[in-house]
N, C-alpha and C positions, 0 to 999 in steps of 0.2 A: 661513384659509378654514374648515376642520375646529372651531376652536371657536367661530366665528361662528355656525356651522350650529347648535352645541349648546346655545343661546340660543334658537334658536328655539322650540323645544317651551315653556317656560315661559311666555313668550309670549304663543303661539298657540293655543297646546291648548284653555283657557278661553274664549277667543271662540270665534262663532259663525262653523260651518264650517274653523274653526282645522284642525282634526287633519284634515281633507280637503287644506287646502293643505301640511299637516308630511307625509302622504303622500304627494304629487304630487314635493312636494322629495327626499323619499326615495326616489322611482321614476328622477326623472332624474339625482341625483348617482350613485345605483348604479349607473343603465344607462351612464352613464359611466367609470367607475371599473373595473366588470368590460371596458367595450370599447374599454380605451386603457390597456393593462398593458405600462408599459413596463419591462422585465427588466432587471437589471445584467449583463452581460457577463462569467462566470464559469463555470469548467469545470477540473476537475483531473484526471480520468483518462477510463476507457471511457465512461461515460455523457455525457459532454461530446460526442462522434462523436454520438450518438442524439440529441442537443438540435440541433447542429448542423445535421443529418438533418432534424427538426423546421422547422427555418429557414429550409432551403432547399426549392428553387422544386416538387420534387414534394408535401413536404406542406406547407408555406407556413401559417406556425402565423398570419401575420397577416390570413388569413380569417378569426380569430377576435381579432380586434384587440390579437392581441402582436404589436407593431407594431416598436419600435423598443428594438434594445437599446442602452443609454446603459453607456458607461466610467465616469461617476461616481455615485454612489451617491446621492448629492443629488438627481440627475436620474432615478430609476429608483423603482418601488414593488412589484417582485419580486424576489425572488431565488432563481432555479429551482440547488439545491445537485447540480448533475452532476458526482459523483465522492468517490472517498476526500477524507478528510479528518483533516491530520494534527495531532499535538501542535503542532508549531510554527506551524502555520496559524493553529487553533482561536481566541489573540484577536483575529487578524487579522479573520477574519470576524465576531468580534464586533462590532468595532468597524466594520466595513464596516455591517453591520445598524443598529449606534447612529444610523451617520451617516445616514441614508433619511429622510427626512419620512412619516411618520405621513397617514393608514392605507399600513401595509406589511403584504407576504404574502411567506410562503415557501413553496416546494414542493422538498422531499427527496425526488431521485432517483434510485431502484435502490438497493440493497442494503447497499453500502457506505456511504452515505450513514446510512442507515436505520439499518444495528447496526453497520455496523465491517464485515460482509458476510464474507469467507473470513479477513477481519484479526481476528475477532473471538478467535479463541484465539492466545496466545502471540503478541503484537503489543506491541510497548512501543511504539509511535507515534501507531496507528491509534485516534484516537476512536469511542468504541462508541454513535454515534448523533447524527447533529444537534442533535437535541431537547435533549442536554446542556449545548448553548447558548446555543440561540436557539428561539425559538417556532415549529413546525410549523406548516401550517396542514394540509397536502393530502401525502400519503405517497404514493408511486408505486412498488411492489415491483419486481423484476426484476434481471435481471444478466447486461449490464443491460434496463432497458425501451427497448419498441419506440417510435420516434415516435407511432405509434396510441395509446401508453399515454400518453405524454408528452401529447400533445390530449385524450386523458379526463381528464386528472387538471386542465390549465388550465380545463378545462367546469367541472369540480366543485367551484377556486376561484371560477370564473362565477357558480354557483348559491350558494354560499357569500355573496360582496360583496353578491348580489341581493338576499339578505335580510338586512342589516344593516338599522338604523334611528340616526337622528340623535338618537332618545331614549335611546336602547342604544349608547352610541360603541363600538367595535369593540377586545374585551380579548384580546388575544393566550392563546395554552395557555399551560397553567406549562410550567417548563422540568422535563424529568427528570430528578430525582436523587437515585432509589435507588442504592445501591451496585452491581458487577458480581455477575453470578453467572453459573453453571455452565447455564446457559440449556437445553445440548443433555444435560443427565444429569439436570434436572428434567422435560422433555417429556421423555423415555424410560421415566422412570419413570410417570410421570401415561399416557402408552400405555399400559404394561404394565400398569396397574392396570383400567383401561379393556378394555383384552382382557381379561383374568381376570372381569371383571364381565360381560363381553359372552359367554363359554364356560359360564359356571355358568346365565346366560338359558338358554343354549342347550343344554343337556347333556341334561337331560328328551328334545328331540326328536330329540337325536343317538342316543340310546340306542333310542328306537323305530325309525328310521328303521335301525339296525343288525339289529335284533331281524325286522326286516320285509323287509331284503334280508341273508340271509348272505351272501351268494357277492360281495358289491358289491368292487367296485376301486376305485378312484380314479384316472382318467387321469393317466399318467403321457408325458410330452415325450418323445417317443426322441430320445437323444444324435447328434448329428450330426457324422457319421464326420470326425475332422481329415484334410485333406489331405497327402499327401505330397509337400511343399516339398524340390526338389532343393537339395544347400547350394550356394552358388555361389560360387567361388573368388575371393580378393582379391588382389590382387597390390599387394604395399604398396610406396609410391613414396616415393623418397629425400626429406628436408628440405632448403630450400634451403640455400645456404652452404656451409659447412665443418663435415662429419658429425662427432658427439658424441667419437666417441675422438679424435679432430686436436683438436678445441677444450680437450679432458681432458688431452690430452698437454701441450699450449702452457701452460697454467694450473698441472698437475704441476710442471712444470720451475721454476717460480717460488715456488710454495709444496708444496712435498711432501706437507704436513700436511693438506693439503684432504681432505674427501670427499665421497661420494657417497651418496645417500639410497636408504637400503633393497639396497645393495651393498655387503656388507662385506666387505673386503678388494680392496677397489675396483683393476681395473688396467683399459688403454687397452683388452684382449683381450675382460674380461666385459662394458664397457660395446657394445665390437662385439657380442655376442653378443646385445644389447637389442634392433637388428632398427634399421635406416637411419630409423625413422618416432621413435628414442628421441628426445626433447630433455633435455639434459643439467642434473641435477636437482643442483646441492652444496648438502652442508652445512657451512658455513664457523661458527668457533666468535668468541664477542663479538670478543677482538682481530683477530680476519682480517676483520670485517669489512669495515670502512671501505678497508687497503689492498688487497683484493681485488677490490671495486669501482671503485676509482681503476683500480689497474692492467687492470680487463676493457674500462673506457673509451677508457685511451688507447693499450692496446698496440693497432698498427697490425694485426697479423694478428687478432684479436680485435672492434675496433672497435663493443663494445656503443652506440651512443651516445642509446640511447632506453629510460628505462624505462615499460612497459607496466602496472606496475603494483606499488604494494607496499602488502601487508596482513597480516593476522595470524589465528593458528588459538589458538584456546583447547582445549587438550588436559586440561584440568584438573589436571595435574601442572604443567607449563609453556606458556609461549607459542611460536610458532614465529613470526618473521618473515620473513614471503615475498616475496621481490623477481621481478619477471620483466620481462630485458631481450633486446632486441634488437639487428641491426644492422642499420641501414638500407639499409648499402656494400653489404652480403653477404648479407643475408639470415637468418645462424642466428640461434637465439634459446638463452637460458641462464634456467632457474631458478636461485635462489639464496636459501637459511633461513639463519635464524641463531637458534639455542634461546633461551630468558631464563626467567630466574625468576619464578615470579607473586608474589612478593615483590617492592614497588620495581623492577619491569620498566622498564628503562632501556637504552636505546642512542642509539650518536649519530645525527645527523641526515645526511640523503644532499643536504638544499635546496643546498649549495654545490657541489655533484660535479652534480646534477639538479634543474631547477627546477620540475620537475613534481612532486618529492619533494612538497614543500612541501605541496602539496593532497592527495595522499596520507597524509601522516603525520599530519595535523591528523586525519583520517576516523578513522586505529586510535586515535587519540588519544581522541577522541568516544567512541568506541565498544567500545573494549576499556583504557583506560587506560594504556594505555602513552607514556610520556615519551621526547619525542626530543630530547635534549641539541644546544646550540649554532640548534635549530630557531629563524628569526627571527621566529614568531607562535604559538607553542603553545598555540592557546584551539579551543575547538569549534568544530567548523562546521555539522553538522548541527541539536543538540538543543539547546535554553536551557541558558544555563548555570547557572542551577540546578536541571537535572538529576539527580533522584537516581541515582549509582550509573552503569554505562555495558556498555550491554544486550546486548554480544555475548559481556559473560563467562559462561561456563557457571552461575557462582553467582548472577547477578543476579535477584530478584525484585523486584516491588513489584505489592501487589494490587489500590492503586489505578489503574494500568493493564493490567497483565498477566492475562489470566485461563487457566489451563493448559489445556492439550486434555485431554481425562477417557479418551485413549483412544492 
């Protein structure tokens, strides 16, 4: 239909009253086109609620004939971008774009959308602006924006399609692709030069206006008295299960050699003395690991039989791997480290003892690099795997995504 149309000016133009009927076609394919935008069905974080919001029946965005949101992309010629937008997304969306039929529009909304938004410093995921790779047409600021803003911004692709022409087929923006920079330490600077230029205006009339009132003050806010908040007493309540020194004892008795984090000289008397609310923190060294978790599993008075969670601390000397289990029977719960070298950081796998391991270990794997021997899938799960590098180690740069906070 689209390059049918773009035949016609050659044409028509030349005959008489020609360019009268290429206007009439451009008034009614436009008025169509702005009032029958059907949206693709997409939303990644907060701003998707506000489009939502949009949708629904108080502001009812299809008074303005967005009408119909379609699931496939084939079937849709918007795509309003509500929400972060991640490395791993980024071709997805491409390619969701490629696939649209022409004329398509897009509208980026809110913040994240727009630069990367609070993601923009120190983010190795977060893309720093749609525009990076796919064509804007209509920017929507906020964070996020309100429905009200969300209906201005479809008006102003409205007024936008209005004036297209079938002589002029419709060229998308380029995409943005300067490199990152330090966005908030060049506005800072570019203020302060700005004030400097704006004081030296002004200094001439500052200097009369002194010379003309000596006695002048400057209102100054008086301080508003803080209140005197009574402390109020907590009375701290026992953990479920069986309290830290019982479970310290049970565990002593099997491995002597255990210990306790940031308790040295650890016995059952000073882990009492942590207060009923402690949960019981070891640090087990590479060989205790594996049978010290066997044995918290299946000793009957112990009964860990769920891990909550296991991940890892980059200390920049070493790594710590942090385990945190539960019992389901009883209720206590047990932390559990185990140190490693950030050289060849390797330990075995928990996937055969916990099958929840599995999806945990792959995570530190992704993301701090560390290897879990006997693990039955050890490949990324979050980031492509060609990935530079794996961003939760304290050394990681790359400045093609990363840009530092300046503060």
């Amino acid at each position: 239909m689209g390059i049918a149309l773009q035949k016609l000016p050659p044409m028509l133009d030349p005959l008489p009253g020609g360019k009268v009927v290429i206007n009439a076609v451009d008034f009614i394919v436009n008025w169509a086109r702005a009032n029958s935008l059907w949206p693709l069905v997409y939303g990644t974080s907060c701003c998707a609620i506000e489009m939502m919001a949009t949708g629904g029946s108080h502001q009812d965005w299809s008074r303005f004939g967005v009408e119909v949101a379609r699931a496939s992309p084939r079937q849709a010629d918007l795509i309003i971008l509500a929400g972060t937008i991640v490395e791993k997304l980024a071709p997805r969306l491409v390619t969701l774009y490629e696939q649209m039929p022409a004329p398509k529009y897009v509208i980026a909304m809110g913040a994240c959308t727009i630069s990367g938004g609070p993601f923009y410093y120190d983010s190795y995921s977060v893309v720093k602006g749609a525009d990076r790779l796919i064509p804007i047409d209509v920017f929507i600021p906020g964070c996020p924006p309100r429905p009200e803003a969300l209906l201005y911004g479809i008006m102003k692709l409205q007024d936008k399609i209005r004036r297209e022409s079938i002589r002029h087929p419709q060229r998308p923006r380029p995409i943005f692709n300067l490199p990152l920079s330090n966005a908030m330490t060049v506005t800072a600077k570019a203020w302060e030069a700005e004030e400097k230029q704006k004081q030296e205006q002004i200094k001439e009339a500052q200097e009369k206006f002194k010379a003309e009132n000596p006695g002048f003050k400057q209102y100054q806010q008086p301080r508003v008295q803080k209140p005197d908040m009574p402390e109020i007493s907590r009375t701290p309540r026992a953990l479920p299960g069986k309290p830290a020194p019982e479970l310290f004892a049970i565990i002593k008795g099997h491995f002597p050699s255990i210990e306790v984090h940031n308790v040295p000289e650890v016995s059952a008397e000073k882990i009492a003395a942590l207060g009923v609310e402690y949960v019981l923190d070891l640090a087990a060294s590479a060989e205790q690991y594996i049978p010290l978790i066997n044995f918290m599993k299946h000793n009957a008075a112990l009964d860990l039989d769920f891990l909550i969670e296991l991940t890892a601390v980059d200390w920049k000397t070493h790594f710590d791997i942090v385990c945190h289990f539960v019992s389901t029977t009883h209720g206590h719960k047990i932390f559990l480290r185990c140190k490693l070298p950030r050289e060849n950081a390797e330990i075995p796998s928990l996937a055969a003892i916990y099958r929840t391991a599995e999806w945990h270990e792959r995570e530190v794997f992704d993301l701090f690099g560390i290897k879990f021997t006997g693990h039955p899938d050890m490949r990324r799960i979050f980031l492509e795997d060609d990935f530079p590098g794996h961003p939760l180690r304290k050394d990681f740069e790359d400045a093609s995504r990363v840009v530092k906070r300046p503060y």
